[in-house]
N, C-alpha and C positions, 0 to 999 in steps of 0.2 A: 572619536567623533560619534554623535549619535546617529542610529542608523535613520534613514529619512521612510518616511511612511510608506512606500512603494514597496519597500524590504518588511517592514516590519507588519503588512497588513497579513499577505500569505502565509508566515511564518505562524501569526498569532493564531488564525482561522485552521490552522493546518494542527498546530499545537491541541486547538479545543476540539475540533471535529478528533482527531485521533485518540485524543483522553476519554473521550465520549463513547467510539468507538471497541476501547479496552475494556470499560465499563460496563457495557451491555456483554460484549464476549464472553469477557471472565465469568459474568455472576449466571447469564443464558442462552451463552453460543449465540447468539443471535445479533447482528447490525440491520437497525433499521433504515429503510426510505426516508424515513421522515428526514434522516439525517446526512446519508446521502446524496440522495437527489438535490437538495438544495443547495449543498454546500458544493457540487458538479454543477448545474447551473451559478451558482454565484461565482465561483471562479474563471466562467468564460467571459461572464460579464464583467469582473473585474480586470482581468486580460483589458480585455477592449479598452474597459477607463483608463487602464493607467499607461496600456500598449500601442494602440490602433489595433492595426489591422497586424501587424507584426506580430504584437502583443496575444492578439485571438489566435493566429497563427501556430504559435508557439503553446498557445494553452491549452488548443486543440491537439496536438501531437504529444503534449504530456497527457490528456484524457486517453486518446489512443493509445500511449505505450504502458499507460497502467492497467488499460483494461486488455490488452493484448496480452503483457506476460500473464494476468492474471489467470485469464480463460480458459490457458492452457492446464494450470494445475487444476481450474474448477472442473475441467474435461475427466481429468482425471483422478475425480473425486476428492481432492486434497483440501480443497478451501469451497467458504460456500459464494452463494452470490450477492453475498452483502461486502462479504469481504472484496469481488471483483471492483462491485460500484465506489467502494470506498475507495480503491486504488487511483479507478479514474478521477476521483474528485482530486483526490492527492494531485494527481499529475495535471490537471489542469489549472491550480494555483503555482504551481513550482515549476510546470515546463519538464522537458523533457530529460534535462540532462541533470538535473537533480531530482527526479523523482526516479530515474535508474541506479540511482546511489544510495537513496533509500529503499529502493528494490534489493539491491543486495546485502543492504545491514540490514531488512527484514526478512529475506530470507539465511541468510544466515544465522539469526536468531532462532528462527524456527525449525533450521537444520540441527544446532545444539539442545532444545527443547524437547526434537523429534528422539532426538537421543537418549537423552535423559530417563523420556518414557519409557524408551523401549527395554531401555538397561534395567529399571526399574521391572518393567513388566516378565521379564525372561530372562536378569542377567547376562554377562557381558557374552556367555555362549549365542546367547537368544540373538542378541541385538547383532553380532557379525552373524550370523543366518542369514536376518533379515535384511540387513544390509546387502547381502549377497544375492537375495533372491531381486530386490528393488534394482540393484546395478541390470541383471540379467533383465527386466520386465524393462528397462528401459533401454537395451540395446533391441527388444524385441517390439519394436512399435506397432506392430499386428496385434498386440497386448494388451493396447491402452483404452480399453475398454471402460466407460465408467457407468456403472451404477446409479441412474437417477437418481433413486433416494437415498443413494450411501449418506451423504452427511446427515440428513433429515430424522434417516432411520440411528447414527449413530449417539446423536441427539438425545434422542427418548431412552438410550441404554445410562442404567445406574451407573456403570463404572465406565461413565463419558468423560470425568477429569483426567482418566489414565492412558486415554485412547485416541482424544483431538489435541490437534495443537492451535489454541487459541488464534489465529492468525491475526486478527485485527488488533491483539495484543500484540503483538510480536510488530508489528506496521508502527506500530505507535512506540517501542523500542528501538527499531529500525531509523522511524525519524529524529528521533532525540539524539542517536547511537550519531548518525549522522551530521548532526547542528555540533555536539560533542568535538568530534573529529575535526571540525572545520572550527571553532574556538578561538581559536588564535588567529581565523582570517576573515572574520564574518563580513568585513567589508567587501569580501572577494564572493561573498555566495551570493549566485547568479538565478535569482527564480522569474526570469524571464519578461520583467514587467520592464525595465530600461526605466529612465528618467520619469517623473510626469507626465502625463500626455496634455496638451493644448490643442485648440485649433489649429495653430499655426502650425506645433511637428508635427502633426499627428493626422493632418487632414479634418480634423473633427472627429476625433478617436473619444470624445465625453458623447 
């Protein structure tokens, strides 16, 4: 059966805003506002249209849980802040509990990438090193120290394709990696909008 517009509006918005997002990454590190912002606004307000208040409810605690896990790695110098706002955009059309599933096929993605690099960078000596020093830096939370300008400054360095890991690319693998997985049930993927909204369910949720 064809999916009804309630499903297929998020998915599509989520699809373009994240090919966008890979886009500008890959070619210049960089996610803009212009692209963010709107697309996190338009998704609460799509909430609402299609949810109520249920609907905002839910697409508010997907903004929060994307900008939450985010924060933590931005804390930590790992991702910048374009990439945080892009999360929340994500999570306020998809809701909570599929924007934590694409948190984890994107970061997963970015754990194998991270790797890649570093194998690349120092061989496989190099990269269990590094792996061992990162394990210890994060058992040692008195550590997590970040760097204002680490990404900004890492940026401007010539051999910055060997050294970031795209993340807004990796989000935009994450999500597909996700859509992927779920293939055979897409009837069953839940981005938090429920039925139409009307006056009549919904209290006046248009």
């Amino acid at each position: 059966m064809p999916m009804p517009c309630n499903e297929i509006v998020p998915l599509a918005v989520v699809s373009t805003a994240t090919l966008i997002a890979a886009t500008t990454d890959l070619f210049i590190f960089k996610v803009y506002n212009i692209l963010t912002l709107p697309t996190l606004l338009g998704g609460l307000i799509a909430s609402y249209w299609f949810g109520g208040l249920h609907g905002l409810t839910a697409g508010l605690l997907g903004a929060g849980l994307g900008f939450g896990v985010l924060v933590v790695f931005y804390a930590l110098g790992g991702v910048g802040a374009g990439d945080v706002k892009l999360f929340a955009a994500i999570g306020a059309w998809l809701g909570p509990a599929l924007s934590a599933q694409v948190f984890v096929a994107s970061a997963l993605a970015a754990g194998v990438y991270a790797l890649g690099l570093t194998v690349l960078r120092g061989g496989t000596t190099g990269a269990a090193i590094e792996v061992g020093l990162l394990g210890q830096m994060m058992l040692r939370p008195g550590s997590w120290t970040r760097p204002l300008t680490r990404i900004e400054t890492e940026v401007k360095r010539s051999d910055r394709r060997g050294r970031l890991v795209p993340f807004a690319a990796m989000t935009c693998l994450g999500f597909f990696a996700t859509l992927a997985w779920s293939a055979i049930h897409l009837d069953k993927i839940d981005t938090h909008f429920g039925p139409p909204a009307s006056v009549s369910q919904s209290g006046g949720g248009r």
